[in-house]
Backbone as a chain_set.jsonl record, in Angstrom:
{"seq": "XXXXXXXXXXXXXXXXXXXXXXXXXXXXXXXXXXXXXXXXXXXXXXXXXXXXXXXXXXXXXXXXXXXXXXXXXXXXXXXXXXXXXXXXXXXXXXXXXXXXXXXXXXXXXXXXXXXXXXXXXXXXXXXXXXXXXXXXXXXXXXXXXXXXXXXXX", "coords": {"N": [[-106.512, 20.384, 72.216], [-103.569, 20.353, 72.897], [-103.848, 18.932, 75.353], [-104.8, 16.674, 74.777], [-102.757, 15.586, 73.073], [-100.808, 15.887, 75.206], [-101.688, 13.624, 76.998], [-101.5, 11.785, 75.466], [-99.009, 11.198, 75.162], [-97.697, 10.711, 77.799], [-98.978, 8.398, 78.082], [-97.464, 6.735, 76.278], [-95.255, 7.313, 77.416], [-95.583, 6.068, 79.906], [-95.888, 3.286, 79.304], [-93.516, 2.245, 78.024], [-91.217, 0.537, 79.352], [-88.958, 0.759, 82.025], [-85.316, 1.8, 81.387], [-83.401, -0.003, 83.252], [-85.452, -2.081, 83.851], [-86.507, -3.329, 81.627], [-83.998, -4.415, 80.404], [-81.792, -7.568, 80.254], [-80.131, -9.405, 82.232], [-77.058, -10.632, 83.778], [-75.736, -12.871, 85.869], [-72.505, -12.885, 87.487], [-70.171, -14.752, 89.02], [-67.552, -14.999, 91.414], [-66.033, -17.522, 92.163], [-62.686, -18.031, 93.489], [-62.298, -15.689, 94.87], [-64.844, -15.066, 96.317], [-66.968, -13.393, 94.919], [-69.943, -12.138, 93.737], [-71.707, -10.784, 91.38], [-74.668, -9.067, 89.823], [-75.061, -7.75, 86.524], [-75.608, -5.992, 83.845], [-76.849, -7.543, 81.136], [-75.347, -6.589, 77.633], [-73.334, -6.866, 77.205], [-70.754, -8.062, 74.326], [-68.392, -8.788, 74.077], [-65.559, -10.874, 75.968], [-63.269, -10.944, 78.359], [-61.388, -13.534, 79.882], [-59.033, -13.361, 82.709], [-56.291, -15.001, 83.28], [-55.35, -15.543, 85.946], [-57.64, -15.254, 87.685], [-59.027, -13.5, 89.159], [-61.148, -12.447, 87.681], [-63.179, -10.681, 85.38], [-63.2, -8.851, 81.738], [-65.076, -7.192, 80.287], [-66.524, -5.841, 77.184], [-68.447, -3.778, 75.109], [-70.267, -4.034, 71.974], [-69.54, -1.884, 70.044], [-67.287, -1.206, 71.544], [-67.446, 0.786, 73.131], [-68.681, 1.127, 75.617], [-67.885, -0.798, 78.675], [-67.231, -3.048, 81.38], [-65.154, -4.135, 84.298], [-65.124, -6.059, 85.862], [-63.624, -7.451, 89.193], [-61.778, -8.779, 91.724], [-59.6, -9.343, 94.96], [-57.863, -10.551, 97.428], [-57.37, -9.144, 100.981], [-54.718, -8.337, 101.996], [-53.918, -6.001, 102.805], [-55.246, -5.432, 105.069], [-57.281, -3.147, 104.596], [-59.87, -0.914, 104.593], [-63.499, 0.432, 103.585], [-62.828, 3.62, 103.024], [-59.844, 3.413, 103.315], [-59.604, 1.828, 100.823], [-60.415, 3.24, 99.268], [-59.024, 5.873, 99.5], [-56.6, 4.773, 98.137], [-56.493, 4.686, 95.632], [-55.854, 6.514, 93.125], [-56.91, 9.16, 91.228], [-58.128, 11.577, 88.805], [-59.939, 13.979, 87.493], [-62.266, 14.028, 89.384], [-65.778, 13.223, 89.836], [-67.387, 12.252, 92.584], [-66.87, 11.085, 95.322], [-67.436, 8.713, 98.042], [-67.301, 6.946, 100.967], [-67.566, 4.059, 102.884], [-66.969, 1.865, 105.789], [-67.093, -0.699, 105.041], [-67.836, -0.24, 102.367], [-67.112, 1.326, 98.611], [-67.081, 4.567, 96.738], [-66.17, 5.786, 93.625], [-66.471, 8.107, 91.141], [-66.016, 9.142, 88.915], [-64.292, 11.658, 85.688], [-63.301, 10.863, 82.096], [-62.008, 12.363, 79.6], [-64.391, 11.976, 77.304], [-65.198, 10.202, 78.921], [-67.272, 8.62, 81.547], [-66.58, 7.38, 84.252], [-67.618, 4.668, 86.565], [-66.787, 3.343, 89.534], [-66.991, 0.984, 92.072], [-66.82, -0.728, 95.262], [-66.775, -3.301, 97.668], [-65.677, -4.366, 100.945], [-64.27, -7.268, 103.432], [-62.264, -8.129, 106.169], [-61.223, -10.73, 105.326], [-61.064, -10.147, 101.63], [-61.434, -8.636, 98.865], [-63.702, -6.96, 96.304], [-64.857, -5.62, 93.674], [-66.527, -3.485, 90.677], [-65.869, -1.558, 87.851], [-67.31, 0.753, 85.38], [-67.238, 1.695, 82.783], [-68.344, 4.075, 80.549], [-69.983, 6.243, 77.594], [-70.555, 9.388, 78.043], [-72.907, 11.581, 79.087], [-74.564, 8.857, 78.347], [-77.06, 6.976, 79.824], [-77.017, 5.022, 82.539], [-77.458, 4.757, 85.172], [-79.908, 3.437, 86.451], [-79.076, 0.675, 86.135], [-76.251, 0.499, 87.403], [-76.942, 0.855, 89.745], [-78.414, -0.835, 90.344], [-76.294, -3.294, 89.994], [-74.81, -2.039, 92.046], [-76.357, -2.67, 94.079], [-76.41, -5.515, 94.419], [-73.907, -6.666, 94.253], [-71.662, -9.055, 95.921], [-70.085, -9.912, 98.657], [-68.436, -12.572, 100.279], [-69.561, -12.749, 103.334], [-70.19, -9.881, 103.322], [-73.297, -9.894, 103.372]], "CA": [[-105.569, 19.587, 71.457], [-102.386, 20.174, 73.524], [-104.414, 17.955, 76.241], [-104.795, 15.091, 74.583], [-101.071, 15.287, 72.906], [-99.958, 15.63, 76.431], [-101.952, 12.672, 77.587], [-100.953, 10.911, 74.656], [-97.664, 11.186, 76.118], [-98.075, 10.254, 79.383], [-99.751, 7.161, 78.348], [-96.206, 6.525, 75.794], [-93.931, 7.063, 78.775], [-95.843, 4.966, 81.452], [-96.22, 2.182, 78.587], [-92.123, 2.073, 77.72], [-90.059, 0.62, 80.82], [-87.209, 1.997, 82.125], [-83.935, 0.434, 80.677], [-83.05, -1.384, 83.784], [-86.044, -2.998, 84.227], [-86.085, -3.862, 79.899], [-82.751, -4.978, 79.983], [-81.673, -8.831, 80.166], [-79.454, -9.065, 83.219], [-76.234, -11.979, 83.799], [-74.608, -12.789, 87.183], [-70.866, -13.255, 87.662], [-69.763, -15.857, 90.182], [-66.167, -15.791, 91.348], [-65.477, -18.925, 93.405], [-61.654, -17.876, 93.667], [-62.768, -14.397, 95.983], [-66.123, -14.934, 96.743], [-68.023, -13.007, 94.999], [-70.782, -12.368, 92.62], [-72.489, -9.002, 91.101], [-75.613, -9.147, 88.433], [-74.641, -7.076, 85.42], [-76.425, -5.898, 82.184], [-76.374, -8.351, 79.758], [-75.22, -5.714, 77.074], [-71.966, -7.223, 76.312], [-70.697, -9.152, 73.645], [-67.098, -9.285, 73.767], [-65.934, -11.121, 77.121], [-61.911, -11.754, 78.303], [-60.949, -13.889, 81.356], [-57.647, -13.181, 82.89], [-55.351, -15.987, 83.677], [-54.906, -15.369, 87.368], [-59.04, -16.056, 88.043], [-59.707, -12.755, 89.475], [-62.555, -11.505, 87.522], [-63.581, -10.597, 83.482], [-62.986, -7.972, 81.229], [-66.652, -7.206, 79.137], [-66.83, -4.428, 76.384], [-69.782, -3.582, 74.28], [-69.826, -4.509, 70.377], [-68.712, -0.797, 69.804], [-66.124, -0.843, 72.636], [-67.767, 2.208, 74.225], [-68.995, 0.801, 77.505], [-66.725, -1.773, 79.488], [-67.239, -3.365, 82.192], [-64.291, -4.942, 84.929], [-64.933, -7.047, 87.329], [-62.063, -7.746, 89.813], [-61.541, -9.278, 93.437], [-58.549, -9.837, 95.669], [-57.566, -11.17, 99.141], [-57.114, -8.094, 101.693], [-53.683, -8.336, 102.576], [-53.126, -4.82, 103.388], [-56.747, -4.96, 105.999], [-57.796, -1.889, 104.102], [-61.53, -0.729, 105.217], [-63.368, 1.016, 102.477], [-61.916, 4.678, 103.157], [-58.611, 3.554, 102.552], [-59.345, 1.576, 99.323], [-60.954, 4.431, 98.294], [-58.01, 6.895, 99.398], [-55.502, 4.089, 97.67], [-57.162, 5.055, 94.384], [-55.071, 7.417, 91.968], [-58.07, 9.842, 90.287], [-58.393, 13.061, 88.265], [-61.828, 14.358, 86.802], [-63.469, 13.285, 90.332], [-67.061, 13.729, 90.489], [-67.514, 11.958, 93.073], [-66.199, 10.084, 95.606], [-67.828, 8.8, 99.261], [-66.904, 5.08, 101.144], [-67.992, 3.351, 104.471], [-65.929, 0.921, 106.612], [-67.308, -1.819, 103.931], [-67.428, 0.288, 101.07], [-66.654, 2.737, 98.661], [-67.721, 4.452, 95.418], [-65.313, 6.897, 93.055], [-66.789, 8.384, 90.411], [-64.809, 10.101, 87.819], [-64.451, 11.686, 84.208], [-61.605, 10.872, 81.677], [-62.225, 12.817, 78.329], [-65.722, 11.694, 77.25], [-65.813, 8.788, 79.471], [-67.779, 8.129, 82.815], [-66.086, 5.564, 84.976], [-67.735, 4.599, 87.68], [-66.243, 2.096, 90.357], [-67.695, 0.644, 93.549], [-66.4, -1.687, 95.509], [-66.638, -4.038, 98.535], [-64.52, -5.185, 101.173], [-64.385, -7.433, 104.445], [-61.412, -8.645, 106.526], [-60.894, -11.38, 104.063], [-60.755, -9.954, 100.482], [-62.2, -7.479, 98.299], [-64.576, -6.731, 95.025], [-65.001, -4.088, 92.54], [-66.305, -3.31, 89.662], [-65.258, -0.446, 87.181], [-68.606, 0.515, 84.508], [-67.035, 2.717, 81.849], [-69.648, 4.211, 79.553], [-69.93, 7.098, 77.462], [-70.497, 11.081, 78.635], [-74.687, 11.437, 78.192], [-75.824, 7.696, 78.306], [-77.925, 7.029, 81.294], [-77.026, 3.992, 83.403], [-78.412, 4.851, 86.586], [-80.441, 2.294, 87.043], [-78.038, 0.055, 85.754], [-75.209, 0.793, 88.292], [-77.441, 1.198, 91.32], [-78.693, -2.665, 90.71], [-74.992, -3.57, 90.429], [-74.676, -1.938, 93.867], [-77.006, -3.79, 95.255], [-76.085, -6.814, 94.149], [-71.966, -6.936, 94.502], [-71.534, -9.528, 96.84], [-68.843, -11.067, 99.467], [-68.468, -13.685, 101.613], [-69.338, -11.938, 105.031], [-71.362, -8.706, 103.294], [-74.706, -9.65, 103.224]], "C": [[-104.299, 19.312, 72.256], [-103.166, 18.823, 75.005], [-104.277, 16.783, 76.282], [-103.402, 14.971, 73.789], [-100.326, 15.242, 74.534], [-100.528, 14.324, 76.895], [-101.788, 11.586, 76.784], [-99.626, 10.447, 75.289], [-96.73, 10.384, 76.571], [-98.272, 8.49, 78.907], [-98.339, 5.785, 77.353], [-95.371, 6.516, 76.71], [-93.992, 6.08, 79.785], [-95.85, 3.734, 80.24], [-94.383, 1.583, 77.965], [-91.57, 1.826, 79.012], [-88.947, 1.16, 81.252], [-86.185, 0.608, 81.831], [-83.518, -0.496, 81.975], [-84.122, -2.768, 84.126], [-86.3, -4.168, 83.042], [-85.119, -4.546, 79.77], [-82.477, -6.912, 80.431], [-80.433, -8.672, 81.445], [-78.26, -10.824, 83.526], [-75.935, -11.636, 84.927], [-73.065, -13.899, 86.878], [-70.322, -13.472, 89.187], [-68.5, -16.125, 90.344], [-65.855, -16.529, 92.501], [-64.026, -18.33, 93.897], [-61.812, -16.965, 94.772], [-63.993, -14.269, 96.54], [-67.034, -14.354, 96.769], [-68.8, -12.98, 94.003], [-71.401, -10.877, 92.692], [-73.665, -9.746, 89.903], [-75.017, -7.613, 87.294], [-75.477, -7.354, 84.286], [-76.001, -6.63, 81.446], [-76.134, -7.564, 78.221], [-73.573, -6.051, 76.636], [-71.163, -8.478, 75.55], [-68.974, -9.265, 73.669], [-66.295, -9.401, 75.666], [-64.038, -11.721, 76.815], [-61.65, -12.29, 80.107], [-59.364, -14.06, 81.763], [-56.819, -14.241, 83.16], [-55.356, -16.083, 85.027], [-56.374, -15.85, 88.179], [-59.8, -14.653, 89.185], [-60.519, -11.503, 89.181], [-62.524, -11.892, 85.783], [-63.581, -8.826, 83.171], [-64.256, -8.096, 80.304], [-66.471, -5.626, 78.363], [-68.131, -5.03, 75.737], [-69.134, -3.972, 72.625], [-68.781, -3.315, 70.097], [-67.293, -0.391, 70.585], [-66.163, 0.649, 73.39], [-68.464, 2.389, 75.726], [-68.074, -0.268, 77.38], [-67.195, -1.57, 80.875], [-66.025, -3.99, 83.232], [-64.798, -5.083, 85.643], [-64.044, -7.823, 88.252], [-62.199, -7.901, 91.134], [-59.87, -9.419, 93.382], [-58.293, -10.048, 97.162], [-57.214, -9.62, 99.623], [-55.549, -8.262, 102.332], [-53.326, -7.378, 103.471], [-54.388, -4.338, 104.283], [-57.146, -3.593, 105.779], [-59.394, -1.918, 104.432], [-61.967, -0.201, 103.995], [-62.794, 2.435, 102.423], [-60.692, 4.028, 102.474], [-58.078, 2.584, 101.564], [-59.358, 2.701, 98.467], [-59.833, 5.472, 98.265], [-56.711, 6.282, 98.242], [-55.667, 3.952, 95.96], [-56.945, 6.093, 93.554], [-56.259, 8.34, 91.388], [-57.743, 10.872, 90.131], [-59.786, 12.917, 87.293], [-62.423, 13.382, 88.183], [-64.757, 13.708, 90.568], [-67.647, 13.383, 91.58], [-67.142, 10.473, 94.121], [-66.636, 9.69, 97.424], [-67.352, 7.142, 99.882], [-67.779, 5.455, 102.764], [-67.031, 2.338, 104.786], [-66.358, -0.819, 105.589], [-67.713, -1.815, 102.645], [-66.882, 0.95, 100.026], [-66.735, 3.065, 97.148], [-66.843, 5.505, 95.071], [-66.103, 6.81, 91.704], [-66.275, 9.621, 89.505], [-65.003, 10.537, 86.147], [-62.975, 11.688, 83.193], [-62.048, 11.02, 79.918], [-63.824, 13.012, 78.194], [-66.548, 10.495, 78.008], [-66.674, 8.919, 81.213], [-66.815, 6.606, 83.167], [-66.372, 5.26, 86.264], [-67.522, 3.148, 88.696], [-66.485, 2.064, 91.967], [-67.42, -0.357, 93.706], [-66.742, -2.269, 97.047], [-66.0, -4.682, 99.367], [-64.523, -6.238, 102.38], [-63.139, -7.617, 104.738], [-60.746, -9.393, 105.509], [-60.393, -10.811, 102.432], [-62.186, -8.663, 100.354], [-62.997, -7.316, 96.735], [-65.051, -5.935, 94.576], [-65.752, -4.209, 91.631], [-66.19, -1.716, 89.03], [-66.341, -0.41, 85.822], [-67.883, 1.849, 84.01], [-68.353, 3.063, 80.875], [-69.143, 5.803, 79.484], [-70.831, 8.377, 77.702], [-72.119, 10.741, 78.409], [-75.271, 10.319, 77.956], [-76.257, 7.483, 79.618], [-78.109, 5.784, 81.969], [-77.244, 3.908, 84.753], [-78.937, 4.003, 87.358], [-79.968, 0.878, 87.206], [-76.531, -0.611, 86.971], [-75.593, 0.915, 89.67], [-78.005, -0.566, 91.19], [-76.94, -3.374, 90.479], [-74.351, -3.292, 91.981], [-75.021, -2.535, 94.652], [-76.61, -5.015, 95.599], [-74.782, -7.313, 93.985], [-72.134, -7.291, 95.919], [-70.495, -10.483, 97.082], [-69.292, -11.407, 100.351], [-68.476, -13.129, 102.667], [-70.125, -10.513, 104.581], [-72.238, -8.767, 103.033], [-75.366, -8.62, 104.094]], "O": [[-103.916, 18.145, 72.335], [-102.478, 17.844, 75.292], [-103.89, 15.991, 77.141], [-102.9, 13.878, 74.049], [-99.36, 14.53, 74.808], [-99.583, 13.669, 77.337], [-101.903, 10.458, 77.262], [-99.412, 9.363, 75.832], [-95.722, 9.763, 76.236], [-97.679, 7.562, 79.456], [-98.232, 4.576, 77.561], [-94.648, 5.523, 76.791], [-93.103, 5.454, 80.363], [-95.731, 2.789, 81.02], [-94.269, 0.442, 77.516], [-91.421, 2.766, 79.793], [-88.169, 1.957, 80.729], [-86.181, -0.619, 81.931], [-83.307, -1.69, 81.761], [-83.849, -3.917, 84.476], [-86.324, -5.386, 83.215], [-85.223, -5.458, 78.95], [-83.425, -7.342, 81.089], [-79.843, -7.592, 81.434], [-78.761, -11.946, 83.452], [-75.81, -10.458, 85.262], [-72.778, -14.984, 86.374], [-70.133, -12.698, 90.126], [-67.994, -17.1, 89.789], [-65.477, -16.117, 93.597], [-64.18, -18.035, 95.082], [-61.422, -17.458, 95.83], [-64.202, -13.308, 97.281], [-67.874, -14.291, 97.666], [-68.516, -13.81, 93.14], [-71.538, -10.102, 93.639], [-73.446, -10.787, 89.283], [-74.62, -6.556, 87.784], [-75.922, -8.417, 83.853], [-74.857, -6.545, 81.0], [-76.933, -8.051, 77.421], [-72.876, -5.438, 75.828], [-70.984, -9.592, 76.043], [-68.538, -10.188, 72.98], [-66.364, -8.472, 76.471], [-63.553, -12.386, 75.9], [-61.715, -11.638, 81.149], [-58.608, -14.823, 81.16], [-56.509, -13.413, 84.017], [-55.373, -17.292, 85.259], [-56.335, -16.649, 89.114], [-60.834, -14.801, 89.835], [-60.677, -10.397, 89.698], [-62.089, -12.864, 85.167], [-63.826, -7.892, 83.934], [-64.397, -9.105, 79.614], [-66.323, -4.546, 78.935], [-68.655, -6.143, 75.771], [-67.972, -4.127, 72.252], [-67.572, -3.491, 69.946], [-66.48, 0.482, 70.283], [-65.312, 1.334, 73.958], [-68.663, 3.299, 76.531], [-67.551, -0.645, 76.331], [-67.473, -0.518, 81.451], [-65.789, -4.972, 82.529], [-65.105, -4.128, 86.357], [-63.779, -8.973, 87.901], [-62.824, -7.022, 91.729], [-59.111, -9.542, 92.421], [-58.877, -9.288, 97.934], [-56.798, -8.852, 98.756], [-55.591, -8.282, 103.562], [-52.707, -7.531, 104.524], [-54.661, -3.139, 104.341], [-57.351, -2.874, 106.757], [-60.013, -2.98, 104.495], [-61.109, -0.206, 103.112], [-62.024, 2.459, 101.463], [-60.529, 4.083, 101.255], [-56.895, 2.351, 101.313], [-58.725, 3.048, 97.47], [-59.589, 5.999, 97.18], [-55.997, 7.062, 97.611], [-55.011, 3.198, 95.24], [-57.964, 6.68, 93.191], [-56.67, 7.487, 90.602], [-57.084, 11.438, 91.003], [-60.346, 12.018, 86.665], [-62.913, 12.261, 88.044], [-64.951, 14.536, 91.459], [-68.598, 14.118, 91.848], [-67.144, 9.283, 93.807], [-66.088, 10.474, 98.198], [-67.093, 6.259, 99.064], [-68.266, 6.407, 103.373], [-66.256, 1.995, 103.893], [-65.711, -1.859, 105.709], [-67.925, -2.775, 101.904], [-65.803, 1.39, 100.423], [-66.536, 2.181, 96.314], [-66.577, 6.281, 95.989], [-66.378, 5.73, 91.182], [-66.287, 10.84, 89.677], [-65.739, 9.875, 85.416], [-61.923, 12.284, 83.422], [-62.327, 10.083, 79.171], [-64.457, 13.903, 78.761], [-67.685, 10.029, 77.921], [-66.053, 9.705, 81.929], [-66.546, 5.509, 82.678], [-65.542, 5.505, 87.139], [-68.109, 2.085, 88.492], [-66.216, 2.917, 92.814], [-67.532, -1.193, 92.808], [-67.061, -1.307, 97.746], [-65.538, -5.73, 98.916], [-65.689, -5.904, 102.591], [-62.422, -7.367, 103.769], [-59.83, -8.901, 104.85], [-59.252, -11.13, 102.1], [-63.105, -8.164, 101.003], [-62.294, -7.943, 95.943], [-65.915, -5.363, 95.241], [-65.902, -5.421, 91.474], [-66.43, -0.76, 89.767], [-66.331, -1.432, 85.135], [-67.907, 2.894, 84.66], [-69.214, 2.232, 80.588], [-68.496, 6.478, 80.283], [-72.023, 8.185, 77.464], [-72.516, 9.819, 77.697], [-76.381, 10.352, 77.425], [-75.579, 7.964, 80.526], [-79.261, 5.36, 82.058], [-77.169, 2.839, 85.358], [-78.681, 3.75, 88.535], [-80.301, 0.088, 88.09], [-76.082, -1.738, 87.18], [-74.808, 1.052, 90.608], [-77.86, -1.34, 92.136], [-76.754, -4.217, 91.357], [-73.702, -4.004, 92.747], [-74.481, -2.958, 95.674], [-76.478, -5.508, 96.72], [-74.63, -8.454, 93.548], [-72.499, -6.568, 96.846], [-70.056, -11.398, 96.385], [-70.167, -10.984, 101.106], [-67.372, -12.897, 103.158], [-70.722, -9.965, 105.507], [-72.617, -7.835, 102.324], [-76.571, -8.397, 103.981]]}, "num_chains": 1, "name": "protein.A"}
């Protein structure tokens, strides 16, 4: 009996996709900085800033949030020293490269994780709040992939 409940399972787990591959997916195109990321289509409430560098996305509940944000490199920062130029407490993690750089942090019950992009020219972020125990993983690693500038392919 336990056999075939376990292979029952099995055959329930491989037959359910994993949420990033389930999920409905939007890309965000900023002409102004040059860049573009794909992002979970998972949000319904959407604000664009005046200035043209980026969008503000929450969830219906306002318990995930998304930012998306570019700017020109003025100060020829590499990723190290975006990443050092980055204020944090609750760091779980925090690593960069000379064209990147990822901080990962906790603030109460929140996850906030922010990865960003940079070249000579300008720079691109985003910031994926979500709450403590939901599992965006897959989520945030196809956002990685896919945060792109002019000059980091």
């Amino acid at each position: 009996m336990k056999k075939v409940l376990s292979i029952i399972l099995l055959c329930v787990l491989l037959a359910v996709p994993a949420w990033g591959a389930a999920q409905k997916w939007a890309r965000y195109v900023n002409g102004r900085f040059g860049y573009s990321v794909e992002y979970p289509d998972l949000f319904s409430k959407r604000d664009d800033p005046a200035n043209g560098d980026g969008v503000w996305l929450k969830s219906k509940d306002g318990r995930t949030r998304l930012t998306l944000s570019g700017g020109y490199n003025v100060l020829m920062q590499d990723g190290g020293a975006m990443l050092e130029s980055r204020e944090a407490k609750g760091v779980l993690k925090k690593e960069s490269g000379s064209e990147w750089f990822r901080l990962v942090r906790q603030e109460g019950k929140q996850i906030i994780h922010e990865y960003g992009v940079v070249n000579d020219d300008a720079w691109a972020s985003f910031t994926f709040a979500y709450p403590k125990g939901k599992d965006f993983k897959a989520a945030i690693s196809r956002m990685e992939r896919t945060l792109r500038l002019g000059g980091n392919d």
